[in-house]
N, C-alpha and C positions, 0 to 999 in steps of 0.2 A: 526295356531299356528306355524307350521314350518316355516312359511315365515316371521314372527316375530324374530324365532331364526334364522335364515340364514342371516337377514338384524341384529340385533346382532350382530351376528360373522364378519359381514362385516364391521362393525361399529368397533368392536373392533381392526381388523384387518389393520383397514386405522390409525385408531390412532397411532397403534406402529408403524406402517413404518413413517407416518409423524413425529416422536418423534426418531425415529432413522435418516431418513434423516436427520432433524435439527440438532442432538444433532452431527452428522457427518459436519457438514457444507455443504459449498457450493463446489457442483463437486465434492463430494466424499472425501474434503480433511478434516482433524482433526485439525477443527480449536483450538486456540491456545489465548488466554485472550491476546492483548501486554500489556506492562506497560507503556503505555500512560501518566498517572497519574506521572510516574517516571520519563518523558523524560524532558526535557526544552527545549521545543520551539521555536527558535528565529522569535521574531514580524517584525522586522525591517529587514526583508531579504525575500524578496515575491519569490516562485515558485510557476508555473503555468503550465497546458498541453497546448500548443500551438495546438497540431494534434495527432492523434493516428491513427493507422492502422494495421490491420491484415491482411497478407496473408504466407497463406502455414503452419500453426498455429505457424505462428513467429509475435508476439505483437511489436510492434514498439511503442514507445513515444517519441515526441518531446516536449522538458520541455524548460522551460526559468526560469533565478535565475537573481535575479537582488539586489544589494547590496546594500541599501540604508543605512548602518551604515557608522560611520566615519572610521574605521578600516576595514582591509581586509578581506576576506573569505577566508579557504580554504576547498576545499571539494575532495574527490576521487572516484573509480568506485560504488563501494558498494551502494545498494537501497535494499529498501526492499517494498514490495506492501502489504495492508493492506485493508480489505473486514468491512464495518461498519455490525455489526449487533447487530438489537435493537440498542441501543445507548453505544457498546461498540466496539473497533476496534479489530482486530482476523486477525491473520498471514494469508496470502491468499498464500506468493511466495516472496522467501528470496533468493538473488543471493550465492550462494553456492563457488562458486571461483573468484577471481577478480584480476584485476593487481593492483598490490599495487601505485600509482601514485597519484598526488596530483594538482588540479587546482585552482591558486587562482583570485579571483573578488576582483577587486578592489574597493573602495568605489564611490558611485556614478556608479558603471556601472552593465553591463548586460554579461551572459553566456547563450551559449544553448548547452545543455545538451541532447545526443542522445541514448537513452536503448532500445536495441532489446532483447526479450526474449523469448527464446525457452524451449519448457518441461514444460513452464507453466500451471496447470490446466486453463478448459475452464471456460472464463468471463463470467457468467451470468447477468442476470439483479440487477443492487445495486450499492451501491456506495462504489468506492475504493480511493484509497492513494497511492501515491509514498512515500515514506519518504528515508530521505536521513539524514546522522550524519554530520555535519562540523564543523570546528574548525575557531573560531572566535578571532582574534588576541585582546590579552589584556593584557596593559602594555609590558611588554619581553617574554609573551609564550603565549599559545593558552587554549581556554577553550572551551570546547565540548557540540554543541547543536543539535539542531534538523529543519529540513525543513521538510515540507509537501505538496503534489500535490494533490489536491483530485478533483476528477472525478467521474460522473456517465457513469453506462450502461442501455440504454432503452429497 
């Protein structure tokens, strides 16, 4: 009988920390719903992870943007990395200061895009996102969308 209630309590005990771990996310951090849903996409502008590397827990990405519309891009430092879970995307690590600067791609061509990131919690296994906001030239001003890099960790 006591070994019934001990494996109980251990039962019950492993459920709350799994349910606290989760409902904390990944590495500790307090994931965060994005609005995905809210963003607009752009189709016609591919980014991709070329290479990624870690050392000294400094993240490095090597991304490539390539602008297949007939108008230009412009895009600046700002990225934000994004952790899938279940099938909804959750703030994983948002660049917190940037130089405000602006790179534009011209149509028909390619940029690569270099992001070291330090202080960021550690990658576990899952899949993530770069995302990044750029401004798409239309008519006489710009209208704001969205790219996405998405990558797994094994």
């Amino acid at each position: 009988m006591r070994k019934k209630i001990i494996i109980l309590l251990l039962g019950i005990l492993l459920s709350l920390f799994l349910f606290f771990a989760l409902s904390k996310g990944i590495s500790g951090i307090d994931p965060e719903e994005t609005k995905s849903s809210e963003r607009e996409f752009i189709s016609d502008v591919l980014f991709w992870l070329v290479d990624r590397d870690n050392k000294d827990d400094i993240h490095t990405f090597v991304l490539s943007v390539y602008n297949d519309r007939k108008e230009e891009i412009v895009y600046g430092n700002y990225y934000a990395i994004e952790t899938l879970i279940g099938d909804k995307w959750y703030s994983f690590y948002e660049l917190q200061a940037w130089e405000d600067i602006a790179y534009c791609v011209k149509p028909s061509c390619s940029s690569e895009i270099v992001i070291s990131v330090a202080g960021c919690p550690k990658m576990v296994k899952g899949i993530y996102r770069i995302v990044k906001d750029v401004l798409v030239e239309c008519d006489d001003s710009y209208q704001k969308g969205y790219i996405a890099a998405r990558f797994q960790i094994d």
